[in-house]
Structures are given as structure tokens and as C-alpha cells.
C-alpha positions as CSV (number, residue, x, y, z in Angstrom):
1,X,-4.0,1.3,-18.1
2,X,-4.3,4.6,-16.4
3,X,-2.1,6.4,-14.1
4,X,-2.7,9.2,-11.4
5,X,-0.2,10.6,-9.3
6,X,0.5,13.2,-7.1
7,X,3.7,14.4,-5.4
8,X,4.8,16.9,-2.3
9,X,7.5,17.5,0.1
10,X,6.4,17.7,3.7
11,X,8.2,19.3,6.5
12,X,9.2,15.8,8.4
13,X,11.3,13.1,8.1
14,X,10.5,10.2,5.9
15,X,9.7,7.9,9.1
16,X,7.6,10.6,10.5
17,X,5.5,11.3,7.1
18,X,5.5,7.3,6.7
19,X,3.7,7.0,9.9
20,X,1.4,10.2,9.5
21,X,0.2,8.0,6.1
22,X,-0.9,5.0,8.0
23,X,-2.5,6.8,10.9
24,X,-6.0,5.1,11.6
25,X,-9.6,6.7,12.6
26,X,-10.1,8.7,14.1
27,X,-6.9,10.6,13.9
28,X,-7.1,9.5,9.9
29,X,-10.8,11.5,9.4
30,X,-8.5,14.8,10.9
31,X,-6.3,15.1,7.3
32,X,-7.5,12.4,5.3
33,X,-10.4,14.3,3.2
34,X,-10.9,11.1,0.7
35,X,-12.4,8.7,3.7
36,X,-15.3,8.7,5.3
37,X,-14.9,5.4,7.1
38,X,-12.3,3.1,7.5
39,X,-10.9,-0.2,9.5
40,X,-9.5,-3.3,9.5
41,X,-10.9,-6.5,9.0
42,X,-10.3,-10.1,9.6
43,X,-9.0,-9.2,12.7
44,X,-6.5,-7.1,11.9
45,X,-5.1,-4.1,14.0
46,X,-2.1,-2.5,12.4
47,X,-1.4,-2.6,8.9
48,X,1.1,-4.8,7.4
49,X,1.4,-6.9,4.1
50,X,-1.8,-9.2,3.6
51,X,-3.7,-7.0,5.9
52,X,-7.3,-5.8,4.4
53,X,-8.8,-2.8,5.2
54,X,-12.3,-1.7,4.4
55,X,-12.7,1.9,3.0
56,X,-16.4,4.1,2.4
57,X,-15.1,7.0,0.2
58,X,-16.4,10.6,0.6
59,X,-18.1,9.5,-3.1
60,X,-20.5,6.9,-1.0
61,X,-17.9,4.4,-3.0
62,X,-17.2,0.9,-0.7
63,X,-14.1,-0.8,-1.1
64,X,-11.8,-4.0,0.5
65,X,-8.3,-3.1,-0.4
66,X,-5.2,-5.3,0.8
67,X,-1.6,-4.6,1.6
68,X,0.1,-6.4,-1.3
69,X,3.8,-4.3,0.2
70,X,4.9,-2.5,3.2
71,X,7.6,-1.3,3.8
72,X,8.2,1.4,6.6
73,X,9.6,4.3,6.4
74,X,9.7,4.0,2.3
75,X,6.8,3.1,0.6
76,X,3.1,1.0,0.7
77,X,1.4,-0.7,-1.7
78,X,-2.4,-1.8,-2.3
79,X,-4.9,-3.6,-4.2
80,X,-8.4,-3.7,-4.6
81,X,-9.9,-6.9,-3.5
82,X,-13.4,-5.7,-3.8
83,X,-14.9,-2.6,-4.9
84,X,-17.4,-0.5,-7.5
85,X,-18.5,-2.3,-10.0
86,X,-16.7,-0.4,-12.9
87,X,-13.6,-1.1,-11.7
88,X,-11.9,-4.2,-13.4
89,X,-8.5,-3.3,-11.0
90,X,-7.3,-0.7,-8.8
91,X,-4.1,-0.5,-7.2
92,X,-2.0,2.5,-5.6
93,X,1.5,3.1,-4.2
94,X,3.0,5.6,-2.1
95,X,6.8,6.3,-1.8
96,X,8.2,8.3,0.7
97,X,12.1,9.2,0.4
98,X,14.1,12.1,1.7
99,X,14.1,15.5,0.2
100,X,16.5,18.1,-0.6
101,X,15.6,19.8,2.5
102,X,17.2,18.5,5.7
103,X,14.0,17.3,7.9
104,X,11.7,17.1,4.6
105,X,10.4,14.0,2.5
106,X,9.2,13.7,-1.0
107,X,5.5,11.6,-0.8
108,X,4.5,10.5,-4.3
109,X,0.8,9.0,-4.2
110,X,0.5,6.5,-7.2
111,X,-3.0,4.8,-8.5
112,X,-3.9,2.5,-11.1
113,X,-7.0,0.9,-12.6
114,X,-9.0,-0.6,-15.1
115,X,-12.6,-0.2,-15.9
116,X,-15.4,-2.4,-17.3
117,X,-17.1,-3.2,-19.0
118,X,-14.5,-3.1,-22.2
119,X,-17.2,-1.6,-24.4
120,X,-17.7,2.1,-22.0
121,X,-14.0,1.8,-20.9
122,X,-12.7,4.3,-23.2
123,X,-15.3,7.1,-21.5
124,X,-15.1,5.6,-17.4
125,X,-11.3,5.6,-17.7
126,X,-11.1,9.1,-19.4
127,X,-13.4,10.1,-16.4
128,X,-11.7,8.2,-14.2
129,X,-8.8,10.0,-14.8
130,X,-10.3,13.1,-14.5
131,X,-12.1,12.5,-10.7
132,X,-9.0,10.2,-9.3
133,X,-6.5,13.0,-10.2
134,X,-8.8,15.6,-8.6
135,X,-9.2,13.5,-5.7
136,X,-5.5,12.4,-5.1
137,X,-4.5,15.8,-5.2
138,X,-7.2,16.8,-2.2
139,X,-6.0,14.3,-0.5
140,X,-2.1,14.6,-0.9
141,X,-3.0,18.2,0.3
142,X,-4.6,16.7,3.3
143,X,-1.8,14.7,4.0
144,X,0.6,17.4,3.8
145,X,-1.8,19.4,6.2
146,X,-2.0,16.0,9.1
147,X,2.0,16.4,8.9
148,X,1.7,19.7,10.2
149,X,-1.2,19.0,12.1
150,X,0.1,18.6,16.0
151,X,-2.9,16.1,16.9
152,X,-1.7,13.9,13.7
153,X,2.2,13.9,14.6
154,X,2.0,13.2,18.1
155,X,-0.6,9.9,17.0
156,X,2.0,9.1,14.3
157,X,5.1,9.6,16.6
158,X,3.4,7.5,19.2
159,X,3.0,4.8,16.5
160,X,6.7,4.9,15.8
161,X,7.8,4.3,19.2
162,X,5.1,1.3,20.0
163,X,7.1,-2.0,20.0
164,X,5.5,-2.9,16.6
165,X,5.6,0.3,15.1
């Protein structure tokens, strides 16, 4: 099964760059280069494990992925309930943990998948590879840009300091 990932050190602390990752629209659209739309469903209005949320990627691309962990300040996890067609199972994980650097925190952005059908899976996964890494890397980058961002820090320090947050 491939594997993508993608890893930086931001210049906040690993509660901070936590929060900055689960910021929702419209302060999401400011770093997040990957989404075009993005929300909750069933009701939901804050993330949390079992919560869906549906995603258009800049690619046109629809998906319904699901919290399967969370875990705040350290790391999030994800599956694909429903999505493309070609992909048989897509999951993703990001850690966030402290860095070297007083202040700082290592992100590492994880994805998985399968494709189908079986018979074109060698060439959509090899492909796959190819567009996911470019992708996660745009958007780790974006990420690390909304941590800097003052618009995106004071949404995500706001978030800390709610009563669920």
C-alpha cells in the first residue's frame, strides 16, 4: 500500500500548530491550498473522533472522510468513508510533537491508499504517488504559511481557549 508524507517545523508550539491544522472555513481556505470546500456533516460543529467532514478538493475530487483518532495537541487521524471511485482506501495522519527549537513543532502529514480496480492498480497507485506527494507538500507549505499567518493564529488561539477547545 502506498505511503506519502511530508514533514516541517513550524515556528509555534505544538498546541498552537495542532489548532492552526483543524481551523475550519473560512479561516481554513486562507492556508489550506488543497480544499476548495469543506464542513461538517451530520450535525457536527467541531471535530472530534467519529465526526465526518465533507471535502471538494482543488482537483474537483469529493470526499466524506471521518475522524477515526484525535487527539489534541499530538496528532489526528482520518479515513475515507466515501470518495473517487479509484480509491479502494484512503487514510491520513498527522503528528504534531515538539521540536528542537524552543517554541517550534515538528508536523508530519501521513496518507495512505489503495486503488481499484486491481487490474490498473499498479499504474493509478504509481500516479497516485506521484500527485498525493506533490499535493501534500503544497499543502504542508500552506500549513506552515497559516502558522505564521496572524488572521490563522488568532482563529486557532481563539479555538484553544473556547471551553471545548
Amino acid at each position: 500500500m502506498p505511503v506519502v508524507e511530508a514533514v516541517t517545523v513550524v515556528p509555534v508550539p505544538p498546541d498552537l500548530a495542532f489548532a492552526v491544522s483543524q481551523t475550519t472555513a473560512p479561516v481554513r481556505y486562507r492556508w489550506d491550498p488543497f480544499v476548495r470546500r469543506q464542513h461538517f456533516v451530520d450535525g457536527a460543529t467541531r471535530p472530534g473522533k467519529g465526526v465526518r467532514t465533507y471535502t471538494r478538493s482543488k482537483h474537483g475530487l469529493t470526499m466524506v472522510s471521518e475522524y477515526v483518532s484525535f487527539a489534541p495537541p499530538t496528532n489526528v487521524g482520518m479515513k475515507m468513508v466515501r470518495g473517487p471511485w479509484f480509491f479502494e482506501m484512503f487514510a491520513g495522519g498527522w503528528r504534531f510533537g515538539p521540536a528542537e527549537e524552543p517554541g517550534h513543532t515538528v508536523a508530519t502529514w501521513r496518507y495512505s491508499f489503495r486503488c481499484r480496480p486491481a487490474v490498473l492498480r499498479p499504474v493509478l497507485e504509481r500516479l497516485g504517488v506521484w500527485i498525493l506527494h506533490r499535493d501534500i507538500r503544497r499543502r504542508i507549505a500552506g500549513y506552515a504559511a497559516g502558522c505564521v499567518d496572524p488572521v490563522v493564529v488568532a482563529a486557532a488561539r481563539q479555538a484553544l481557549t473556547t471551553p471545548e477547545g
